[in-house]
C-alpha positions as CSV (number, residue, x, y, z in Angstrom):
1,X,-7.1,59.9,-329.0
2,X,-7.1,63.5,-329.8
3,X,-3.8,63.6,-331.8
4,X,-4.9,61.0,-334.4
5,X,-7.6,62.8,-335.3
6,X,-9.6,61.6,-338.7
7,X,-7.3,58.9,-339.3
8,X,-7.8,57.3,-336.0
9,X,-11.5,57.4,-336.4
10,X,-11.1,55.9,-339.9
11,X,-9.0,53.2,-338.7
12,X,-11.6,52.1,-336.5
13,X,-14.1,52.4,-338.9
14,X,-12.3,50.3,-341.2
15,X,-11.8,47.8,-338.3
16,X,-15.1,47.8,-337.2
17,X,-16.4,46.8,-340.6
18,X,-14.0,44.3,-341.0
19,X,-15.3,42.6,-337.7
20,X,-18.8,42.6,-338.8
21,X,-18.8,41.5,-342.4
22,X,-18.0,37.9,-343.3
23,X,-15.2,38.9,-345.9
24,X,-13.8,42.0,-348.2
25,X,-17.1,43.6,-349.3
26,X,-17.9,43.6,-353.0
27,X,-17.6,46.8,-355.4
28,X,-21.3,47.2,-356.2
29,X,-21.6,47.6,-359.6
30,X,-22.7,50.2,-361.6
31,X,-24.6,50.2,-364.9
32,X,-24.2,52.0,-367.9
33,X,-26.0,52.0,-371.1
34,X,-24.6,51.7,-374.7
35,X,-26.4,53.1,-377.8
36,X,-27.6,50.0,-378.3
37,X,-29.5,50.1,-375.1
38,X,-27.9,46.4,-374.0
39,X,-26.6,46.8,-370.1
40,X,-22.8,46.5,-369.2
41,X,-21.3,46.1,-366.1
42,X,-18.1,48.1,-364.9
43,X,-16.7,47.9,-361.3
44,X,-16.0,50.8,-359.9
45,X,-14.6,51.3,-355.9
46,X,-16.9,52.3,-352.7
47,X,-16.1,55.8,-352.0
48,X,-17.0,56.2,-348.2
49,X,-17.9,59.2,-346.4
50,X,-16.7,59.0,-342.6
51,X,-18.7,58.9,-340.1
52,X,-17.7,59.8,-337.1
53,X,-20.9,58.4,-334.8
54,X,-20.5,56.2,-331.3
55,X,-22.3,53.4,-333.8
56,X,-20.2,53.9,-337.1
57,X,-16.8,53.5,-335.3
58,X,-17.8,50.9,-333.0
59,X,-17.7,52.2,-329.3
60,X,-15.5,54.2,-326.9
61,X,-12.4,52.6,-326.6
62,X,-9.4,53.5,-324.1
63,X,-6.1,51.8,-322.5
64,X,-5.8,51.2,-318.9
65,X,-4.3,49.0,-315.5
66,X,-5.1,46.7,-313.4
67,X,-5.5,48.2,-309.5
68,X,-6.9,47.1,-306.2
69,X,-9.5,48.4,-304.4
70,X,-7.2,48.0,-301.0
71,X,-3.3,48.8,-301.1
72,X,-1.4,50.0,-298.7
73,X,1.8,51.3,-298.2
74,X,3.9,51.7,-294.9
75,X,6.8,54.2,-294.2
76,X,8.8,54.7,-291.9
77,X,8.1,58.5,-289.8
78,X,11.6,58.1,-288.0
79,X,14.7,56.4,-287.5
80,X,15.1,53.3,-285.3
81,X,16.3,49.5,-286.1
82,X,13.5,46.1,-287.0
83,X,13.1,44.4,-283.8
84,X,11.0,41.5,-285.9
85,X,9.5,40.7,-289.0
86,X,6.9,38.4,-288.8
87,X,5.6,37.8,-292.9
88,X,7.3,37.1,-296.4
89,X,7.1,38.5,-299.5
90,X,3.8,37.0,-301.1
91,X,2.5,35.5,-297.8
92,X,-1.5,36.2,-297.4
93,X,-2.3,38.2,-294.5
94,X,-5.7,39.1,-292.4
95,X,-6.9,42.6,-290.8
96,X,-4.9,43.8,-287.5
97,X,-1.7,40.6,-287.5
98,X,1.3,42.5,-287.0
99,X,3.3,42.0,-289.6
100,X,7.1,44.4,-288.5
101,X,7.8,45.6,-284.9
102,X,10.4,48.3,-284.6
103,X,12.3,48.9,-281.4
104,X,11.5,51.5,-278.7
105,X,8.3,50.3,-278.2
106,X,8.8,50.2,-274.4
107,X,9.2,54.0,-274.0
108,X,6.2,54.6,-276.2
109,X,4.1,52.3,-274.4
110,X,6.0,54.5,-271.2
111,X,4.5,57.9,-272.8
112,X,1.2,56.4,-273.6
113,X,0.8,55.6,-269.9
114,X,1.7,58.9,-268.6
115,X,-0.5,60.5,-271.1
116,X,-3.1,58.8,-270.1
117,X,-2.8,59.4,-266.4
118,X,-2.8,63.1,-267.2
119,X,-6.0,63.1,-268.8
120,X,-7.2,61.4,-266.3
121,X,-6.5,63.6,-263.8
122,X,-7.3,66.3,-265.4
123,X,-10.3,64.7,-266.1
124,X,-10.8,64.3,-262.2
125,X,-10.0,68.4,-262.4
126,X,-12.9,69.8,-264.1
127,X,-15.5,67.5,-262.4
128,X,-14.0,69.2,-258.7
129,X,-14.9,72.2,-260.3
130,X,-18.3,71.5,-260.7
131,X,-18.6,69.6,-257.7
132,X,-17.4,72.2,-255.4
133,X,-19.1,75.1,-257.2
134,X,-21.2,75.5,-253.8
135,X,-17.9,75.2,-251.5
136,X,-16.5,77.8,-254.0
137,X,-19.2,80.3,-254.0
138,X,-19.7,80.2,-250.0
139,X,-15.9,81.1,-249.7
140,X,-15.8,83.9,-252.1
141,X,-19.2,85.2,-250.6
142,X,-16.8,84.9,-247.1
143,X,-13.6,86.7,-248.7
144,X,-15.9,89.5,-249.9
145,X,-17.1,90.4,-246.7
146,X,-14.3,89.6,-245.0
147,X,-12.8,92.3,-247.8
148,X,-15.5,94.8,-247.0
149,X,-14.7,94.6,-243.4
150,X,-11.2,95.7,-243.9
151,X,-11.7,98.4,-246.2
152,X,-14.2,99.7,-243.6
153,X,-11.6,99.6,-241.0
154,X,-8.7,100.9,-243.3
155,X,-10.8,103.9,-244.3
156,X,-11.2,105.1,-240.5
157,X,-7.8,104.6,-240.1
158,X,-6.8,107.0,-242.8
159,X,-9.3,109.6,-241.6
160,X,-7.8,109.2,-238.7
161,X,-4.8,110.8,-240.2
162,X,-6.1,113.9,-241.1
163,X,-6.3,114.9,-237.5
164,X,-4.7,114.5,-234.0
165,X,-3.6,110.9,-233.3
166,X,-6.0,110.5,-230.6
167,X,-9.7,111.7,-229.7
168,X,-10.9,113.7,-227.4
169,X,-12.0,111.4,-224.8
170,X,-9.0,109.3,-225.4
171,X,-6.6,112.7,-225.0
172,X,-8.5,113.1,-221.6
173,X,-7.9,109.5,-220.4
174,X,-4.5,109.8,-221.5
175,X,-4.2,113.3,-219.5
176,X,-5.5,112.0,-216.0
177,X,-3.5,109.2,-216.3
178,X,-0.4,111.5,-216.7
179,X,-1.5,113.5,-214.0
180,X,-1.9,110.2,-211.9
181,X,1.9,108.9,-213.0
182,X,3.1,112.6,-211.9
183,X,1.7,112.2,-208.5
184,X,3.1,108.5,-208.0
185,X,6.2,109.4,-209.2
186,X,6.4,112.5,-207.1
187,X,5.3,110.4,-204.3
188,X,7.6,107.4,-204.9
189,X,10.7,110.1,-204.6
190,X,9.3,111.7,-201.5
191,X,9.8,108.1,-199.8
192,X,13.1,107.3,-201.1
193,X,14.0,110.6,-199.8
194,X,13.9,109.4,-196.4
195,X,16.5,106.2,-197.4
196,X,18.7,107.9,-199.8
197,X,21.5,108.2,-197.1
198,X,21.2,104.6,-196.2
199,X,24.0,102.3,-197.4
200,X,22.8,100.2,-200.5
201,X,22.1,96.9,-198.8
202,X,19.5,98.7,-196.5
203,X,16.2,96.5,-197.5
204,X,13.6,100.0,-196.9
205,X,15.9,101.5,-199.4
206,X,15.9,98.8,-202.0
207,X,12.0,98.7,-202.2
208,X,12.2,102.5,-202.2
209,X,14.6,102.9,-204.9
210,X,12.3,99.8,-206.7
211,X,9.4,101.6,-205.9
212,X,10.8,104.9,-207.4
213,X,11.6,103.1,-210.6
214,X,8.4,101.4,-211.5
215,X,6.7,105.0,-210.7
216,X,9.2,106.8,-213.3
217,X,8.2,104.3,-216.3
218,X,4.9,104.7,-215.6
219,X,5.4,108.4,-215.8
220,X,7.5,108.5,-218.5
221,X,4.7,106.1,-220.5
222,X,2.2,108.3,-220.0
223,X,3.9,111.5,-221.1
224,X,4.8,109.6,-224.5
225,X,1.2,108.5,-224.7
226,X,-0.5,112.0,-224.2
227,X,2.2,113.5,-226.6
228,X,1.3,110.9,-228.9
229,X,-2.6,111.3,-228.9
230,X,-2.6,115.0,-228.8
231,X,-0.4,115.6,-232.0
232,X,-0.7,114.9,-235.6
233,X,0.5,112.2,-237.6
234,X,3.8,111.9,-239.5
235,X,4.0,111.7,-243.2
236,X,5.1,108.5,-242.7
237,X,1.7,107.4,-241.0
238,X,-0.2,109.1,-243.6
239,X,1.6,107.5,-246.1
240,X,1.0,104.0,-244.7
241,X,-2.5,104.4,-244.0
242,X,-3.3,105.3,-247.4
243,X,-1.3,102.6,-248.4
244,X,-3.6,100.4,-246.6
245,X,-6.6,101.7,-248.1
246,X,-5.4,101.3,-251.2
247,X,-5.1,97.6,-251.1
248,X,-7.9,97.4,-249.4
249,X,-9.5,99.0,-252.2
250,X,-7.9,96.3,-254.4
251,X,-9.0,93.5,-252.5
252,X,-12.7,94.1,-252.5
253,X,-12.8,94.6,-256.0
254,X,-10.9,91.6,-256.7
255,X,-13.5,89.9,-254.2
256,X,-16.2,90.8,-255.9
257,X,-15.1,89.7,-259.4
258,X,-14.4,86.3,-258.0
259,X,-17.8,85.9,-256.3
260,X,-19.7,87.2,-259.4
261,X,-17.9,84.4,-261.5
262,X,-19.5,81.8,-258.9
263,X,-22.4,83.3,-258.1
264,X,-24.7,81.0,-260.8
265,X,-22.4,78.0,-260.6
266,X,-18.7,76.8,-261.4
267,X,-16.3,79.1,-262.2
268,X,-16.3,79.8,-266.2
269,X,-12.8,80.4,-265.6
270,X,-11.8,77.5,-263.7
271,X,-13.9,75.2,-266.4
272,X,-12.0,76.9,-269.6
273,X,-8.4,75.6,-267.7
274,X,-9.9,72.2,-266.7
275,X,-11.1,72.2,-270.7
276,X,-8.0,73.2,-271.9
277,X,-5.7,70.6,-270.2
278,X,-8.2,67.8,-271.1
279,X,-7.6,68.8,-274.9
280,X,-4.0,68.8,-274.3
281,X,-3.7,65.8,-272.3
282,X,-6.0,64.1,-275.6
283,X,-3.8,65.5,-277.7
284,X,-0.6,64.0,-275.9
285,X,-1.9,60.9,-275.4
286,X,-3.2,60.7,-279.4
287,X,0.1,61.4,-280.5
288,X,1.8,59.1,-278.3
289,X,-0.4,56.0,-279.3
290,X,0.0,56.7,-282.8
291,X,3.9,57.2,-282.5
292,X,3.5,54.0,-280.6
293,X,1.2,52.7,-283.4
294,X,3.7,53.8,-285.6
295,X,6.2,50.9,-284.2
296,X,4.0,48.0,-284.8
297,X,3.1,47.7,-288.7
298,X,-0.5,45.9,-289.0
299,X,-2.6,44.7,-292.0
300,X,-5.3,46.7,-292.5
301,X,-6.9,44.8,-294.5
302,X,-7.0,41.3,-296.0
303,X,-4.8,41.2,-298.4
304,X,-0.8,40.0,-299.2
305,X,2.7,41.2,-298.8
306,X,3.3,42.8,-302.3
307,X,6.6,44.7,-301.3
308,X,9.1,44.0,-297.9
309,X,11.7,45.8,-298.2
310,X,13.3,45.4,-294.8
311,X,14.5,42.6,-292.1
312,X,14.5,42.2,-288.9
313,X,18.1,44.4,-287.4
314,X,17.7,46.5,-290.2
315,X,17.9,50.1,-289.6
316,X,15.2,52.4,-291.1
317,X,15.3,55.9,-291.8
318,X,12.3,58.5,-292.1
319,X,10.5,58.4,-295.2
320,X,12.3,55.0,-296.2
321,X,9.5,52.1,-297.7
322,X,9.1,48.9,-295.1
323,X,6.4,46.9,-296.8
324,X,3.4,47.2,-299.2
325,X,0.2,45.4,-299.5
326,X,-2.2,44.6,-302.0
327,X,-5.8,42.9,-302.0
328,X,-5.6,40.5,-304.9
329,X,-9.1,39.2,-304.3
330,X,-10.8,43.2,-305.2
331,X,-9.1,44.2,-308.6
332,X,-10.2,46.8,-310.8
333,X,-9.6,48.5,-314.0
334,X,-8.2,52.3,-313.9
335,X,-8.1,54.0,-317.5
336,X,-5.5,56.1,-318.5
337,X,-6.2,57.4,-321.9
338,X,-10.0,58.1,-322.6
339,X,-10.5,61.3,-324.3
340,X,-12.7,64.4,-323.2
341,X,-15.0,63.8,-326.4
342,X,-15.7,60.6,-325.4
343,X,-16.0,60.8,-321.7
344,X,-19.4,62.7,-322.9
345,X,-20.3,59.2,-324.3
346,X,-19.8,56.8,-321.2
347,X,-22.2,57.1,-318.0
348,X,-22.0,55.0,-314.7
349,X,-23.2,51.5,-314.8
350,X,-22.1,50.9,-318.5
351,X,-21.3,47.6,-319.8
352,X,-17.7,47.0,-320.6
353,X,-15.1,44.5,-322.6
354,X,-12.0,44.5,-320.9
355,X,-9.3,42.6,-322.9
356,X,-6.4,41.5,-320.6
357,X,-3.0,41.6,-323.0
358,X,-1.2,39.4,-320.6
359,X,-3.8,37.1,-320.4
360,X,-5.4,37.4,-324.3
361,X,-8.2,36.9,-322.8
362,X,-11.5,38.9,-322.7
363,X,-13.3,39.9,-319.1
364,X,-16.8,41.7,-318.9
365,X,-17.5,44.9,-316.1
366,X,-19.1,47.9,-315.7
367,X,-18.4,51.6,-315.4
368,X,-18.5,52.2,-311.4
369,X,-17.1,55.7,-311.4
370,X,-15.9,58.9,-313.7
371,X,-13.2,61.2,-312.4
372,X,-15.0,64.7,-312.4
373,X,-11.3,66.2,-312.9
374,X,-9.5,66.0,-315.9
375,X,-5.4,64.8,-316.0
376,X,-3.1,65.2,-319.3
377,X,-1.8,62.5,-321.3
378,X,0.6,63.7,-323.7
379,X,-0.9,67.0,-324.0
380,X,-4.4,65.8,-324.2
381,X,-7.1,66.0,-321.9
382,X,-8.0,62.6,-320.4
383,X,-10.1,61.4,-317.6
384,X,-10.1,58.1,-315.9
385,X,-13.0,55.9,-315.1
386,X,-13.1,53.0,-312.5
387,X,-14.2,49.7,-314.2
388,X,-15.9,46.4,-311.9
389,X,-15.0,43.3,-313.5
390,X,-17.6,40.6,-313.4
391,X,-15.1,38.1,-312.7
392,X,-11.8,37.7,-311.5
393,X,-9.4,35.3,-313.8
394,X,-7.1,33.5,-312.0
395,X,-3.5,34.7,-312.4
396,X,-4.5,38.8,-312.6
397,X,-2.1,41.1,-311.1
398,X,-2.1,44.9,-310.5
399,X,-0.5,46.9,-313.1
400,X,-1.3,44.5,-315.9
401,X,-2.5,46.6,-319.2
402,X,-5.6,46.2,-320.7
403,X,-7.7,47.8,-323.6
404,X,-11.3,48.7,-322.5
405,X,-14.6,49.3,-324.9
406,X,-17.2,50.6,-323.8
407,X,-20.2,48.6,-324.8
């Protein structure tokens, strides 16, 4: 590690040489010559020059765990009570048994259903829209004339307004058949003339006096109808007829928007809100099947109960830890310590030592990954590596330390 610096590399050294050599090395000796030319031997001490190379200090070494490749860990995302617990702690499980059911499961299951019915139907939705594009065209092609036609009519009405209410030949109709109610009504009091002095039950006096009656209305009809077509209109009128072109206006352009959205096939419009309650509905029903999913705790793998921290009538609250699993069968080896200056030194597919303290036992592997990201240790700047092990010693447990050299 970084903070030992020279001595930790000496130390190694030291060690390493120690490992390799049979026993204490020998001083060599040195030689010196007398006057008289005769050799003696003196002992003097090695004096070593570190060396700070992969080969002089033996290999990258680092400290790490034991993990899985597979854990899992389930928490509860609201409140509610255990309705059953169906494992034990330790107990070997297999991919999808339920292992805890919490209540409410019924209303979920409730939701899920309804969800589903509404994407369904709105399912149902868009494909009528498509279906009926034709139907939907020929009626807006219909509304558009049908538009046309009243704006037509609305437009004489109101240029009927800016002159006398009636025309001329309609004045003239209206004139003779004043003239004509005049002359019957003149005529129908010349008759009951002649019975006026007749008591009231006389009969030639009733159908006189009926007579006379029929001929006033008439009269007085006509009058209102010739005064009607030979003035102008009152503000009112005006008003209202303009009023009426006005929406007619309206209508025709509205009419023609909604025929030129159909006019090459289904209404764009129609087919972005069919869309958009499909996604909704999707959404609804996603949520409610994992809420209900939520309720009924399954192994995703297999693996074993490595944590239950519930039973069945507890109550649970959000964020609160139910089980936890673990796949004893796919360990690993996560470092925690090695260096950035001797990260540079390991690559993928590396040989490995992995000493198991627990165990004092020895375990080959090789280096499957290197984190790309660096994490600090102390102040130092480590990165992990991911270690295979060729084998798998019986008894091995996550979180056990080990001691790792890289080969």
């Amino acid at each position: 590690m970084k903070r030992f610096g020279f001595i930790g590399l000496l130390a190694v050294f030291v060690l390493s040489g120690c490992n390799s050599m049979a026993g204490t090395p020998t001083p060599l000796p040195t030689v010196v010559l007398d006057s008289k030319d005769q050799p003696q031997v003196k002992q003097t001490r090695l004096q070593i020059t570190p060396d700070t190379s992969q080969s002089a200090i033996g290999g990258v070494t680092a400290s790490g765990i034991i993990t899985s490749q597979h854990q899992a860990q389930f928490v509860s995302n609201g409140s509610g009570s255990v309705e059953s617990v169906n494992v034990s702690m330790g107990e070997e499980v297999k991919n999808g048994d339920l292992l805890v059911v919490l209540s409410g499961r019924e209303k979920m299951k409730a939701s899920v259903e309804a969800a589903r019915l509404e994407l369904i139907s709105a399912q149902q939705a868009l494909d009528a829209v498509y279906r009926d594009a034709d139907k939907a065209r020929a009626a807006a092609l219909v509304r558009l004339a049908e538009a046309k036609k009243s704006l037509d009519d609305a437009t004489k009405r109101r240029e009927y307004r800016n002159f006398r209410n009636g025309s001329e030949s309609t004045i003239n109709q209206a004139r003779a058949d004043f003239i004509l109610a005049k002359d019957s009504l003149q005529k129908a009091k010349d008759a009951y003339s002649y019975f006026a002095d007749l008591g009231d039950e006389n009969i030639n006096k009733a159908g006189a006096l009926t007579a006379l009656a029929a001929a006033q209305k008439a009269y007085d009809k006509a009058l209102a109808n010739l005064n009607y077509l030979t003035g102008m209109p009152s503000e009112l009128d005006v008003d209202q007829a303009e009023a009426e072109l006005q929406a007619a206006k309206a209508e025709v352009a509205n009419a023609e928007k909604a025929f030129d959205r159909v006019k090459n096939g289904a209404d764009p419009e129609a087919v972005t809100l069919a869309q958009s309650r499909i996604s909704n509905a999707q959404a609804q029903l996603e949520a409610s099947q994992a809420a209900l999913d939520d309720m009924e705790i399954k192994a995703p793998f297999d693996g074993t109960v490595g944590k239950l921290e519930i039973h069945t009538g507890d109550w649970v609250n959000p964020g609160q830890l139910i089980l936890a699993m673990v796949d004893l069968k796919h360990l690993q080896v996560e470092t925690t310590d090695l260096s950035e200056r001797d990260v540079v030194k390991v690559k993928v597919g590396e040989p490995v030592t992995v000493f198991i303290k627990a165990m004092d036992k020895n375990v080959t592997g090789a280096v499957t990954e290197i984190a790309p990201l660096a994490d600090t240790l102390g102040g130092d700047v480590v990165y992990k590596t991911i270690i295979s092990l060729d084998e798998i010693p019986e008894g091995l447990l996550p979180g056990m330390s080990v001691d790792v050299k890289y080969e």
